[in-house]
Backbone bond lengths (Angstrom), bond angles and torsions (degrees), N, CA, C in turn:
res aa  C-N    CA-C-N  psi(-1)  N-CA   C-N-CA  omega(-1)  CA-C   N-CA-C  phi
1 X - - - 1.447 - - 1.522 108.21 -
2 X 1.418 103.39 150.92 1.895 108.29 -168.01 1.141 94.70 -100.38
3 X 1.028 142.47 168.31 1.428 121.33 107.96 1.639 152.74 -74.85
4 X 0.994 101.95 153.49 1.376 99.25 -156.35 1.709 107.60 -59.17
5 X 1.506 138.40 -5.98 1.080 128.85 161.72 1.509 117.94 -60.84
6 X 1.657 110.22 -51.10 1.312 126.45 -178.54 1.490 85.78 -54.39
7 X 1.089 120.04 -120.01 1.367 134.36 -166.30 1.200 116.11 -7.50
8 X 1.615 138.70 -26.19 1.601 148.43 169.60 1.473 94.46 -78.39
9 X 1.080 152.88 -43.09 1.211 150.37 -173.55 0.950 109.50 -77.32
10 X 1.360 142.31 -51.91 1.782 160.48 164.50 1.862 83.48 -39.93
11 X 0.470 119.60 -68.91 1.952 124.80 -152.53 1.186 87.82 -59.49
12 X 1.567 122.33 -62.47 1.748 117.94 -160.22 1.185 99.07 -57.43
13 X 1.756 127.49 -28.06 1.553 101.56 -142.90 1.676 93.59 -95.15
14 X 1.694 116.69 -26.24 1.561 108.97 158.47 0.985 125.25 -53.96
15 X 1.325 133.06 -22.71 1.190 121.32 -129.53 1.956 81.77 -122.87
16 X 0.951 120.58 -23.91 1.700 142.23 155.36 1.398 103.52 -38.60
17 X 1.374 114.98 -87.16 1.328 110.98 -173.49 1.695 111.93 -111.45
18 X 1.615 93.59 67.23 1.181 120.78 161.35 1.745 126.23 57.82
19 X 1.296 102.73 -6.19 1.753 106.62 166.87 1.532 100.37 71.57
20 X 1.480 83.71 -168.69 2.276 109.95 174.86 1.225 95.92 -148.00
21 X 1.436 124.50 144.78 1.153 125.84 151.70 1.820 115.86 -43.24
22 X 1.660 112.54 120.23 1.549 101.72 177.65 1.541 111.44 -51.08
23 X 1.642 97.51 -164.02 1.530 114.54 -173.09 1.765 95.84 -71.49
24 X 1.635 114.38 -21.33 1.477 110.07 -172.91 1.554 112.30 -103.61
25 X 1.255 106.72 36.14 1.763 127.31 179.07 1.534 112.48 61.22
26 X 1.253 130.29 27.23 1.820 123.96 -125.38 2.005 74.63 -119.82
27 X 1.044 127.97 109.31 1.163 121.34 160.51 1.526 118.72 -99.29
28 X 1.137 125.45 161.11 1.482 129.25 174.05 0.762 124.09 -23.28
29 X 1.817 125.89 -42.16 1.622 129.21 -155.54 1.334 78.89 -78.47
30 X 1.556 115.38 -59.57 1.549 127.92 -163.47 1.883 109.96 -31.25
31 X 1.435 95.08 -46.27 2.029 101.60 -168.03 1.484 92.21 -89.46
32 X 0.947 142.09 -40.68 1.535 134.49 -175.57 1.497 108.73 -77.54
33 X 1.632 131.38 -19.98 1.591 118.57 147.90 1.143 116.78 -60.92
34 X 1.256 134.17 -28.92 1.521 118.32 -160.27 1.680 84.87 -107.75
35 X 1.431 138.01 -21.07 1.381 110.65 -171.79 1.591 101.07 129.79
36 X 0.856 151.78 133.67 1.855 156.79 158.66 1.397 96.65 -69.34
37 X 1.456 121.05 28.91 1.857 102.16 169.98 1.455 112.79 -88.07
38 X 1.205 121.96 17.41 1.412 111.92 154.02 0.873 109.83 -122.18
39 X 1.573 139.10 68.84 0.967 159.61 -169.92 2.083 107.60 -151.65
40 X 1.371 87.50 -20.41 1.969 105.73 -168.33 1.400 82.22 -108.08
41 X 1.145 154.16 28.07 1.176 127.97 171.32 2.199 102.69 -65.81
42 X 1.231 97.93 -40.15 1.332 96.59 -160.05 1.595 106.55 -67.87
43 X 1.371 96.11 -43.05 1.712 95.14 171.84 1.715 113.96 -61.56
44 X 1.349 117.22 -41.70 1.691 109.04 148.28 1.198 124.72 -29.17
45 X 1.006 162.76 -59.45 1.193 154.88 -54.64 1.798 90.90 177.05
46 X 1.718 109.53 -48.66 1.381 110.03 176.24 1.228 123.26 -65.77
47 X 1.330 113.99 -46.95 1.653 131.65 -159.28 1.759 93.73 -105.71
48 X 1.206 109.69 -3.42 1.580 106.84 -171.02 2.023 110.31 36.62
49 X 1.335 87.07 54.47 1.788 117.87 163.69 0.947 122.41 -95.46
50 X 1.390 124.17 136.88 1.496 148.81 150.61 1.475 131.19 -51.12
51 X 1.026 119.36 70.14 1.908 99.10 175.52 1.258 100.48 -72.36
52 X 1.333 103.94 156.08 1.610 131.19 176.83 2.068 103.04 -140.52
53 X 1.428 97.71 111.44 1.697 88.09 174.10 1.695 94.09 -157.56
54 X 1.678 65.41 147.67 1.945 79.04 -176.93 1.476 87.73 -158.23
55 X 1.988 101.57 128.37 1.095 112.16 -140.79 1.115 146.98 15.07
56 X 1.310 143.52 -91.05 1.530 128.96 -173.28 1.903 87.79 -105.98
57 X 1.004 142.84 32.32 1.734 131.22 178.16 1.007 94.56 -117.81
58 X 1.122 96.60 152.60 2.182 112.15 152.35 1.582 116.55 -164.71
59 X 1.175 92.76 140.96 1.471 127.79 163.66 1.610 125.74 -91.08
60 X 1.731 103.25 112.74 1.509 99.17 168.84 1.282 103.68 -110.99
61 X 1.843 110.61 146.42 1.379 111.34 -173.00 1.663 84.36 -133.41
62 X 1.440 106.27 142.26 1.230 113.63 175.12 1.736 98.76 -164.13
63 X 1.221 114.41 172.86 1.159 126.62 -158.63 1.898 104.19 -110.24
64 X 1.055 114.80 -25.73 1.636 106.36 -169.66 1.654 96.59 -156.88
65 X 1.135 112.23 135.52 1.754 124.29 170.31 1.888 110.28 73.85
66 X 1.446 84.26 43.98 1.739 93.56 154.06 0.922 135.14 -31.25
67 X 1.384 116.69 -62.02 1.541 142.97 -178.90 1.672 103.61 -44.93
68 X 1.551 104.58 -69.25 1.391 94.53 -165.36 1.704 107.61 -96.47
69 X 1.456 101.21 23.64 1.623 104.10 168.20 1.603 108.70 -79.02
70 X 1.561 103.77 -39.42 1.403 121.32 177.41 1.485 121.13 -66.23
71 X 1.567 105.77 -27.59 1.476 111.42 177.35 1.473 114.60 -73.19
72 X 1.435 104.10 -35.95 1.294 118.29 -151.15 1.741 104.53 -86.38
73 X 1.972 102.63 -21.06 1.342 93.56 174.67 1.788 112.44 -104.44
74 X 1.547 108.05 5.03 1.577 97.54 150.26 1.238 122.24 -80.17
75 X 1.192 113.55 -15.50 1.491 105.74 177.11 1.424 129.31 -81.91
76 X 2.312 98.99 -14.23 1.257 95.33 176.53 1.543 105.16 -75.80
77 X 1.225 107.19 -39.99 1.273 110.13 -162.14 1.779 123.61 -67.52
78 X 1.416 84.25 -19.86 1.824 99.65 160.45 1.431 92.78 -38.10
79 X 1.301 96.88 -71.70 1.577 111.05 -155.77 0.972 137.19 -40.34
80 X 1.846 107.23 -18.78 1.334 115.67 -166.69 1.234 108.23 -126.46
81 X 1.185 109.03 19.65 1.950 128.07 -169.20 1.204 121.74 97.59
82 X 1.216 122.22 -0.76 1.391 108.09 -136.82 1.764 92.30 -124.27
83 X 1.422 107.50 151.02 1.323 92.79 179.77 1.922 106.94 -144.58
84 X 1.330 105.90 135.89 1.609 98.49 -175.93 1.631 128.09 -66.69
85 X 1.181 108.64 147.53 1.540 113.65 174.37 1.702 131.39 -61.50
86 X 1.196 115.42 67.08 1.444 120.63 -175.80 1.290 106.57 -15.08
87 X 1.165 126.95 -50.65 1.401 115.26 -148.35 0.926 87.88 -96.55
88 X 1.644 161.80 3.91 1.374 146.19 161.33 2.042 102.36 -107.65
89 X 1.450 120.93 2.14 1.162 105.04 -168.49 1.519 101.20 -114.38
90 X 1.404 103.06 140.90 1.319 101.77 -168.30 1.824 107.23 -164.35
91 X 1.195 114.96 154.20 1.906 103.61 171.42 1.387 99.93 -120.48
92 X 1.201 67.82 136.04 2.189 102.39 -174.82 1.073 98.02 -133.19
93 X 1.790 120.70 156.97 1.404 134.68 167.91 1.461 106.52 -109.46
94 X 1.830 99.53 102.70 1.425 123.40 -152.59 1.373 84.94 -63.71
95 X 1.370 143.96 -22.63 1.344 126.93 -167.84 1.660 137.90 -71.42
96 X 1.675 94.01 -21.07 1.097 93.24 166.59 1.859 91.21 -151.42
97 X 1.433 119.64 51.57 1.248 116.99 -177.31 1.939 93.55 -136.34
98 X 1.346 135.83 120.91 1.072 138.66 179.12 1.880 103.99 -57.59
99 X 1.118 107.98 155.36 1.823 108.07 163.02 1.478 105.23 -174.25
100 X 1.673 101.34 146.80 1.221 87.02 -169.83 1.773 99.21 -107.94
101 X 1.614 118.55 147.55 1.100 129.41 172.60 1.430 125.24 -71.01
102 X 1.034 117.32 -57.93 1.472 121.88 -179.02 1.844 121.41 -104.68
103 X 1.174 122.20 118.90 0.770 127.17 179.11 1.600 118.01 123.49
């Protein structure tokens, strides 16, 4: 298991000067259409979190330490260029708090 700093840094710096398709033909365009969520496995795995993404959105659902679930995934996403939408990002307790996913 990486951590998810290593592994956010590894990505930018391929993904910088443009990468290779891996040994499993999978080039950048290829992982950035479907989403970098296998890329969070490790941050999964920490916070025992949920990503949810479909195309450029996502949803983390987790049960305890919001706060620095949220920190921890601007910082991945620093990492990988990418940066979240303030005005749609926010922690709510999806359970009895409405939010909307797409859009």
């Amino acid at each position: 298991m990486w951590p998810e700093d290593i592994l956010a840094h590894a990505y930018a710096c391929c993904r910088a000067n443009g990468g290779a398709p891996g040994v499993d033909g999978e080039t950048f365009d290829d992982i950035e259409a479907s989403g970098v969520s296998h890329f969070s496995r490790p941050f999964e795995r920490r916070f025992r979190a949920t990503l949810v993404t479909y195309a450029d959105d996502v949803v983390v659902l987790c049960r305890h330490g919001a706060t620095e679930v949220l920190e921890t995934t601007r910082r991945w996403m620093a990492g990988i260029g990418l940066t979240p939408n303030e005005t749609k990002t926010r922690v709510c307790d999806a359970r009895c708090e409405p939010f909307t996913f797409l859009g």
